[in-house]
N, C-alpha and C positions, 0 to 999 in steps of 0.2 A: 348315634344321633348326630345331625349336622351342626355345626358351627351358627351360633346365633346371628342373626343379619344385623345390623347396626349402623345405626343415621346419626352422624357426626353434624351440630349446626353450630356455628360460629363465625359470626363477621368478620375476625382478622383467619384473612385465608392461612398462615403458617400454622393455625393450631389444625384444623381440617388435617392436611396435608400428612404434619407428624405423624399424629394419631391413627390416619388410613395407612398411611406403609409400615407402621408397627403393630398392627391388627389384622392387615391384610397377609404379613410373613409369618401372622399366626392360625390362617387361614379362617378368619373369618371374612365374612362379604361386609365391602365396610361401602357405605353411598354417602355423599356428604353434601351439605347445603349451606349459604350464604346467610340465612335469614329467617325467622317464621314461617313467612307467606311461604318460600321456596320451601320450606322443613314439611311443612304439611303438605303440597303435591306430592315431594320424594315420596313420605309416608305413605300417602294412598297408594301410590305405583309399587312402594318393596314391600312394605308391613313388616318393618323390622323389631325383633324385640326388645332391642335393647336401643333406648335414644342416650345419644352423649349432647348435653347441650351447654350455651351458654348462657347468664341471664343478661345482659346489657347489650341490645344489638338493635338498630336504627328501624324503624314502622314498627313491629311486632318483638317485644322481647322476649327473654326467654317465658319468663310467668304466663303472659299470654297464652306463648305457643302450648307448653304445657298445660292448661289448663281445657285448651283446646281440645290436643289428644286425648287426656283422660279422661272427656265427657264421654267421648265415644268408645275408649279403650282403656280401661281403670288397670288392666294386668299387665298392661308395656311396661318393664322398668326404664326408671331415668335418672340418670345420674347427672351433676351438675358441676360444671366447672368456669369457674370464673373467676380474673385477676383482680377481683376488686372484695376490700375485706368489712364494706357495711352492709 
């Protein structure tokens, strides 16, 4: 079975970046994006399964972007990372 594809979205570029070169050395196809709006293009273009997201990120955050996806695709998992603890 192939390596799950997986969309990294997070507005400070250094978490992006980590997280693709140590997923990517584990050969997964890792795509990454800046933002919502950007998160959801990537998506249509790879149709990755698994989203790593963030929730606090400028126009679209993460709840939105999520809520997004799942309208149309309820069986993507998504896992959620974010430095803030409320």
């Amino acid at each position: 079975m192939d390596n799950p594809r997986i969309l990294i979205v997070d507005d400070d570029q250094h978490v992006p970046s980590l997280l693709s070169r140590v997923l990517e050395r584990s050969g997964y196809a890792v795509v990454t994006a800046t933002g919502g709006e950007e998160a959801l293009a990537r998506f249509a273009e790879v149709r990755p399964e698994v989203i790593v997201t963030d929730l606090r990120m400028p126009r679209m955050d993460g709840r939105d972007f999520i809520q997004r996806v799942l309208s149309d695709y309820p069986d993507v998992m998504i896992l959620v990372l974010t430095g803030y603890g409320t």
